[in-house]
C-alpha positions in Angstrom: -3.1 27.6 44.5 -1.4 29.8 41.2 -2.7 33.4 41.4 -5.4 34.1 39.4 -5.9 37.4 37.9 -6.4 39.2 34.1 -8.9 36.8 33.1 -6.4 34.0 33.2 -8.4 32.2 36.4 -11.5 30.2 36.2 -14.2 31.3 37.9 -17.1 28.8 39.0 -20.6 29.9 37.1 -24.3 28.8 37.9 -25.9 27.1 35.0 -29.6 26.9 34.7 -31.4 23.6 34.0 -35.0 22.7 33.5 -36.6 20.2 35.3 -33.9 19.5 37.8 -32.2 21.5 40.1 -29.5 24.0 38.7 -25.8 23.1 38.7 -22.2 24.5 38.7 -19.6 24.7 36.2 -16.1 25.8 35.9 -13.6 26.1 33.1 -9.9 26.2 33.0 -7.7 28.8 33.3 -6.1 30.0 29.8 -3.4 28.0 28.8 -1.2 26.0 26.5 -2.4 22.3 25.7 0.0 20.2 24.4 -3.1 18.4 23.2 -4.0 20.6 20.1 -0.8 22.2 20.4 -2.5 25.9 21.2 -3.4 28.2 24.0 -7.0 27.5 25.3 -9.3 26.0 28.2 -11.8 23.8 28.6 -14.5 22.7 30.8 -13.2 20.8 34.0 -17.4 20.1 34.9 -20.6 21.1 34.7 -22.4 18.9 36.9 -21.1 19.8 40.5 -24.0 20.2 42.8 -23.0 23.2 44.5 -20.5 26.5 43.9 -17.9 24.9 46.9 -17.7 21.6 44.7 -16.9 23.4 41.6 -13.9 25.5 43.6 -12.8 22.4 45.1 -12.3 20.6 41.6 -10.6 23.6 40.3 -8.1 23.8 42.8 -7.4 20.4 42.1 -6.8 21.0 38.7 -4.3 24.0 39.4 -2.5 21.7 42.0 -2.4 18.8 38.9 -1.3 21.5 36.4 1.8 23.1 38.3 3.1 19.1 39.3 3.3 18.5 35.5 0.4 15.8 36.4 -2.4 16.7 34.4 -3.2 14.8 31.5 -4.1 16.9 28.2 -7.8 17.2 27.3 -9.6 17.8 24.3 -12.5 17.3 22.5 -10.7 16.4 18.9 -12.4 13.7 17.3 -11.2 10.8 15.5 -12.6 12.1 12.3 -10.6 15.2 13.2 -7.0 13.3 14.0 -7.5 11.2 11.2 -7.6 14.0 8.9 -4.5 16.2 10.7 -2.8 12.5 10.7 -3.1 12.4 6.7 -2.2 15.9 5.7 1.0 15.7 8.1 2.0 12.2 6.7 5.4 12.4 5.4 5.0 9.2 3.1 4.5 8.6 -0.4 1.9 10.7 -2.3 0.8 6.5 -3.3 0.9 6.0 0.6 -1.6 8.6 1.2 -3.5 7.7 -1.6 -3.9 4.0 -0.4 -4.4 5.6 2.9 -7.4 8.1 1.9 -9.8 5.9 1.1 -9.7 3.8 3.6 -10.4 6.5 6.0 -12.9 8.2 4.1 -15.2 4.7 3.5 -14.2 2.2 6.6 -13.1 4.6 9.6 -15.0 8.2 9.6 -18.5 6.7 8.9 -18.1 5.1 12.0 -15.9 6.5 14.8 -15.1 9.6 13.0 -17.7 11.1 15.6 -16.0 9.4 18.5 -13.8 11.4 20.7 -10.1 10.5 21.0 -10.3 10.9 24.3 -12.9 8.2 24.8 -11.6 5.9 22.5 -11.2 1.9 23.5 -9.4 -1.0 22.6 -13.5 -2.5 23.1 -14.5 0.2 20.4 -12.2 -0.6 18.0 -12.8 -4.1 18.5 -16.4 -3.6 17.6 -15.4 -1.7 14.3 -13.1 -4.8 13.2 -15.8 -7.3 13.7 -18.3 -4.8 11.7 -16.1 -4.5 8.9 -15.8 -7.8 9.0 -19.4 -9.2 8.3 -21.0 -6.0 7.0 -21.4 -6.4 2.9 -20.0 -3.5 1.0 -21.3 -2.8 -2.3 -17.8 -1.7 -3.6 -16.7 -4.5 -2.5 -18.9 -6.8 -4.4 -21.4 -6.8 -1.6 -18.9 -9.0 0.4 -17.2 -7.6 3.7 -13.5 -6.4 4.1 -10.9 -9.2 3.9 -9.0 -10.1 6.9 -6.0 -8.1 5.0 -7.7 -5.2 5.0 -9.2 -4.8 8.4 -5.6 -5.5 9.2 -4.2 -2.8 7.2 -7.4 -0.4 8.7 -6.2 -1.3 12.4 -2.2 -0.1 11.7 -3.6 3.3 10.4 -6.0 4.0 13.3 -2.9 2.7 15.5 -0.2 4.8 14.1 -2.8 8.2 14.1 -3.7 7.2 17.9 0.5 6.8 18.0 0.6 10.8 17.0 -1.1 11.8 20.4 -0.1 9.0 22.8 2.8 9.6 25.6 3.8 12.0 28.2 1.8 15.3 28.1 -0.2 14.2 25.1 -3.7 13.4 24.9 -3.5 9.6 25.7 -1.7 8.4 27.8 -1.7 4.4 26.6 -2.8 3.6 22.7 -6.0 1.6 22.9 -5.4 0.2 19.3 -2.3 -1.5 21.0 -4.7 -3.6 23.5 -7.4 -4.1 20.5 -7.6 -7.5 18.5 -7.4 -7.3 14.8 -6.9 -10.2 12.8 -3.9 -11.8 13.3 -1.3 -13.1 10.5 -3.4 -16.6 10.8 -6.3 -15.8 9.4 -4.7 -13.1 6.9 -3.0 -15.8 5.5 -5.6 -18.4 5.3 -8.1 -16.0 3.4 -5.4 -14.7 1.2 -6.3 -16.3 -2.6 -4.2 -19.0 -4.1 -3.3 -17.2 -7.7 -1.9 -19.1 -9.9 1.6 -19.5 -11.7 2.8 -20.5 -15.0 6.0 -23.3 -14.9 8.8 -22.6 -17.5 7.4 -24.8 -20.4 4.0 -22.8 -19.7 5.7 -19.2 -19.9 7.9 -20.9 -22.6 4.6 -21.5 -24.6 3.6 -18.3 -24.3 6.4 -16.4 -24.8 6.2 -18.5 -28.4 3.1 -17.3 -28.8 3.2 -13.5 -28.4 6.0 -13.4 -31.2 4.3 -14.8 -33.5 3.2 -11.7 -36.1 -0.1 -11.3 -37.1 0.5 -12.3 -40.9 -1.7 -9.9 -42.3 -1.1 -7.6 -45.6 -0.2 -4.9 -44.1 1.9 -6.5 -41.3 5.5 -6.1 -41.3 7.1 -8.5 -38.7 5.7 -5.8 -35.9 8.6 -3.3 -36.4 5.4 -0.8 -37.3 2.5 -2.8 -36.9 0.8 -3.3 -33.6 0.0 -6.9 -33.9 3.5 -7.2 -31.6 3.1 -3.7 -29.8 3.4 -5.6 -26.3 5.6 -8.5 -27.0 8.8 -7.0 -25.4 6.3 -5.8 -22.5 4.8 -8.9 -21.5 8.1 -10.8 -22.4 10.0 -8.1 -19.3 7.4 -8.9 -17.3 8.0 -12.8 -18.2 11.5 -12.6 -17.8 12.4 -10.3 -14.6 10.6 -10.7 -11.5 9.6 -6.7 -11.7 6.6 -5.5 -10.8 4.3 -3.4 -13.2 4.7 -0.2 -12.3 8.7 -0.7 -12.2 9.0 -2.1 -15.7 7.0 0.9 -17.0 9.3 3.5 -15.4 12.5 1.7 -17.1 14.9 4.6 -18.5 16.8 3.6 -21.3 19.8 6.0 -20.0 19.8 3.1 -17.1 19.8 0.3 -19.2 23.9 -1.1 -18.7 23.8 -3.3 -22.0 27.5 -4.4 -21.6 26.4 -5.7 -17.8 23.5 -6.7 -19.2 21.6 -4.8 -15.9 18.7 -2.5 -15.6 18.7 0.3 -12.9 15.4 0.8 -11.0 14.9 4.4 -10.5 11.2 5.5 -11.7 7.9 3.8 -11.2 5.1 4.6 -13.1 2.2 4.9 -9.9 -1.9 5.5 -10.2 -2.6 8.3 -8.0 -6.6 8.8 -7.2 -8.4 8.6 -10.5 -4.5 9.6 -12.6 -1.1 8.0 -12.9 2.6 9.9 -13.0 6.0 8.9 -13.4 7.8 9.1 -9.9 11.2 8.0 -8.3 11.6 4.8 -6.6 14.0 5.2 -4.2 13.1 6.2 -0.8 15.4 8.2 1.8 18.6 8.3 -0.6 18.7 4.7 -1.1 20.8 3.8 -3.8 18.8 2.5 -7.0 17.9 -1.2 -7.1 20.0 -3.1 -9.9 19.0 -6.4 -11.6 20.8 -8.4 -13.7 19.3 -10.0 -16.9 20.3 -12.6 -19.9 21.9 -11.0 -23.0 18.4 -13.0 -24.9 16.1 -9.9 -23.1 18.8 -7.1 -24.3 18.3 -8.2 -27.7 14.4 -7.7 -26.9 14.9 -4.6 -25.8 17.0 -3.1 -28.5 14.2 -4.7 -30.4 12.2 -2.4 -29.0 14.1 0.6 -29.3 14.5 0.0 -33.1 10.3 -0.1 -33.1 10.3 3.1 -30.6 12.7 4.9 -33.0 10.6 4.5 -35.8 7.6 5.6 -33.6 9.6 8.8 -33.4 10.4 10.1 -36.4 6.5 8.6 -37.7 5.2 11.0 -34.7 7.8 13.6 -35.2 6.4 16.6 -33.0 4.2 15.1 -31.1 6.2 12.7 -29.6 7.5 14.1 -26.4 10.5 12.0 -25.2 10.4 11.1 -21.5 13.6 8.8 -22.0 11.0 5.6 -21.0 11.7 2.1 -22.6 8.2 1.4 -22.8 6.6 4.6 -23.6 2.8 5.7 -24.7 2.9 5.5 -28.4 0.8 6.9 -31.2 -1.5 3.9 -31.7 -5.1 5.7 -31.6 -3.4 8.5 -30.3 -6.0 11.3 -29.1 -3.8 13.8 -27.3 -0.4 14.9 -27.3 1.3 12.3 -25.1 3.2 10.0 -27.0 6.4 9.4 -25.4 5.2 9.8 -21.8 4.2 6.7 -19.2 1.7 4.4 -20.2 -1.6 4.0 -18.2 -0.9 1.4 -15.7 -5.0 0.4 -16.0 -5.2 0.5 -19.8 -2.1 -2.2 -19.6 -4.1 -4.0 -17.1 -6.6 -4.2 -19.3 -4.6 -4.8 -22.4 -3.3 -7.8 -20.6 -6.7 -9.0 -19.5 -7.4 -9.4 -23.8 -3.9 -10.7 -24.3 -4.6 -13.7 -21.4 -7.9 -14.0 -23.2 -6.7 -14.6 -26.5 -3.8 -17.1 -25.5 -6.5 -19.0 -22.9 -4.5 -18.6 -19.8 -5.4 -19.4 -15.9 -8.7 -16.6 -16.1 -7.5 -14.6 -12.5 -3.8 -15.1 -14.1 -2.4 -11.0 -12.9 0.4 -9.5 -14.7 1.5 -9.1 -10.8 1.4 -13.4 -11.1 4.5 -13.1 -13.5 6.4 -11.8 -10.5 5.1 -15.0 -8.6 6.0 -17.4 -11.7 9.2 -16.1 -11.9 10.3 -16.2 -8.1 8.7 -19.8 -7.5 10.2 -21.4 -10.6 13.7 -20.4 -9.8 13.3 -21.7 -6.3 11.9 -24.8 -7.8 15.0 -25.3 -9.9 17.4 -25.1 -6.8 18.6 -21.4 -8.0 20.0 -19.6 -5.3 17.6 -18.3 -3.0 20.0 -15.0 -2.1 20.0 -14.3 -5.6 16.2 -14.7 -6.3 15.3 -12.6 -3.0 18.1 -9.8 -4.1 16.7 -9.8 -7.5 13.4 -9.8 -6.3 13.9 -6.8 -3.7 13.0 -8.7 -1.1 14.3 -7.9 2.7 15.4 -11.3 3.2 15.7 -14.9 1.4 13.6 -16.3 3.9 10.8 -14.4 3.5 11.3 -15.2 -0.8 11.1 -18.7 0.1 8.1 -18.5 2.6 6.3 -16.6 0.3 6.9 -17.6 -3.0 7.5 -21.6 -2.6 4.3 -22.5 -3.5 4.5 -25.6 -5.0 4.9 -28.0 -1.9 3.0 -31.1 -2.9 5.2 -30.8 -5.8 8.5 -30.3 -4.0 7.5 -32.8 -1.2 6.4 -35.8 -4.1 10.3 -35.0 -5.3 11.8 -35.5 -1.6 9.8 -38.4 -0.5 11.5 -40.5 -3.3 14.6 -39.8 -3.2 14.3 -40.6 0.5 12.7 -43.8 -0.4 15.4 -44.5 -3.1 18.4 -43.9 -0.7 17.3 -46.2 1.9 16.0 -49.0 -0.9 12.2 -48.9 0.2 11.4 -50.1 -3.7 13.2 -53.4 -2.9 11.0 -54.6 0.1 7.7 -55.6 -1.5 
């Protein structure tokens, strides 16, 4: 046994109880957990029955400690490592932010109390199937999606991940034994949104040009009646998401390639939004490649923008952004900065309105319509997924091909018509 001495031993101490014999305890000696990363001991017991008992389970832990045997203990609780897990994450300030709540509302109220320690694959189980069927009243009084019990399991997994291994608090991750819904089920509650073919986008498209006609209208070049046409027409056109069309730059705009760099992303952070890079690690920016017909709607649009200018003069405060806050009903001094991503949510919401489209019809659908009707009009699906940022082409069409009865109707006869089926009756 390690000699003891300084206060750096532990010594075995008599602890009184009431109504039931007294028992012994010991402690550790001081010293460093890799655990919580500091110096510090810890209770070994306080149950033996007798002062020998208590010695005997000491030694043992001495013995453990010099073989490099011991496994760390500590009496950190989930709610604790969840909240050292967030402030150390190294992701995306929107990461975190997606991250936060989930914590705060799904994973503390329950385990947070939990040690990590004691922590099972059974526990987390039972957390999964709670979320599951308990109503939430954010939620619209309906449980968690399959999606986002899912997405509650990977964080609790990758936090447990953070103290899992050798000479670490766990020595196995119980979330990697646990059984949260699988792909299966994800996929079958995910909700069919709908898309808009090319006559339908065509249609609209028509539509949203169309100037309001009144007195004081002027084609749109001043009046708002066509404020969002080139917005919702880029979001027609491209397969971009919102948040990348509203960080375009028009210093990355390569009108003789007719391409558009994605660099910035206009992101909602918590209860505020910010313009932030896109690119992750030094990856090079993303580059799409568009018809000359949208370059014309963009210079458009910097023709209205430039007249927004000198109208606004000094309180416009350029940020370089195609589609940039301007002064209609302006209340502060942000003109020229990012646009709201939930007031153009909800812009769109009266524009879909107005023009009677599909009532849950997203601006994140126009993506979807984009991607499926290119696949459905045999475009090439390495271009589509490149355009599209996707990892893969297979994953595009797995995603995005939506239309199978539609496809299938289409490849049934002209198998019938090669092999003369019509002929036969």
């Amino acid at each position: 046994m390690a000699k003891r001495g300084n206060g750096l031993g532990g010594t075995p101490v008599e602890i009184p109880r009431t109504g039931r014999p007294d028992t012994w305890g010991v402690r550790t000696p001081l010293h460093f957990n890799p655990a919580t990363g500091k110096r510090g001991r810890y209770w070994i017991g306080r149950e033996y029955k007798n002062k020998t008992e208590a010695e005997r389970a000491l030694r043992k832990w001495h013995t453990d400690h010099e073989a490099g045997t011991l496994i760390p203990r500590s009496d950190m609780t989930m709610g604790q490592l969840m909240d050292g897990w967030l402030a150390k994450h190294r992701g995306e300030d929107t990461t975190k932010e997606g991250y936060e709540p989930k914590i705060r509302l799904h994973i503390k109220p329950h385990i947070g109390r939990v040690k990590v320690a004691e922590v099972t694959d059974e526990r987390l189980d039972e957390l999964y199937r709670l979320l599951e069927s308990t109503p939430i009243e954010a939620n619209g009084n309906k449980p968690l999606g399959p999606k986002s019990v899912r997405h509650i399991h990977n964080i609790i997994s990758a936090a447990l991940d953070s103290v899992t291994g050798p000479r670490k608090l766990l020595a196995v991750n119980p979330a990697h034994t646990a059984n949260p819904p699988t792909e299966r089920q994800i996929r079958a509650a995910q909700p069919d949104f709908p898309t808009l073919n090319d006559h339908e986008t065509g249609r609209f498209l028509a539509d949203i040009w169309k100037p309001c006609g009144n007195r004081a209208c002027d084609g749109g070049l001043t009046h708002h009646c066509l404020r969002d046409a080139p917005l919702w027409t880029s979001y027609a056109a491209t397969s971009c998401r919102r948040s990348e069309v509203l960080g375009w730059k028009w210093s990355l705009i390569h009108w003789d390639e007719c391409a558009i760099e994605l660099a910035w992303v206009v992101v909602e952070e918590g209860n505020t939004y910010r313009l932030r890079k896109l690119t992750k690690d030094g990856d090079d920016n993303a580059i799409i490649y568009v018809d000359q017909a949208l370059m014309n709607v963009l210079k458009w649009q910097k023709e209205r923008q430039d007249a927004e200018r000198e109208r606004l003069g000094d309180l416009w405060v350029d940020h370089d952004l195609v589609f940039a806050r301007d002064g209609f009903k302006l209340y502060r001094g942000e003109a020229g900065g990012p646009q709201d991503p939930e007031k153009v949510s909800a812009r769109w919401r009266t524009a879909r309105n107005r023009l009677h489209l599909p009532e849950n019809f997203r601006l994140h659908d126009w993506r979807a319509s984009k991607i499926t009707n290119d696949l459905d009009n045999h475009e090439n699906p390495v271009e589509v997924s490149a355009n599209a940022r996707h990892h893969s082409p297979g994953y595009t069409m797995a995603r995005y091909g939506r239309r199978r009865a539609e496809g299938a109707k289409k490849l049934a006869a002209s198998s019938a018509a090669r092999i003369g089926l019509s002929s036969l009756v």
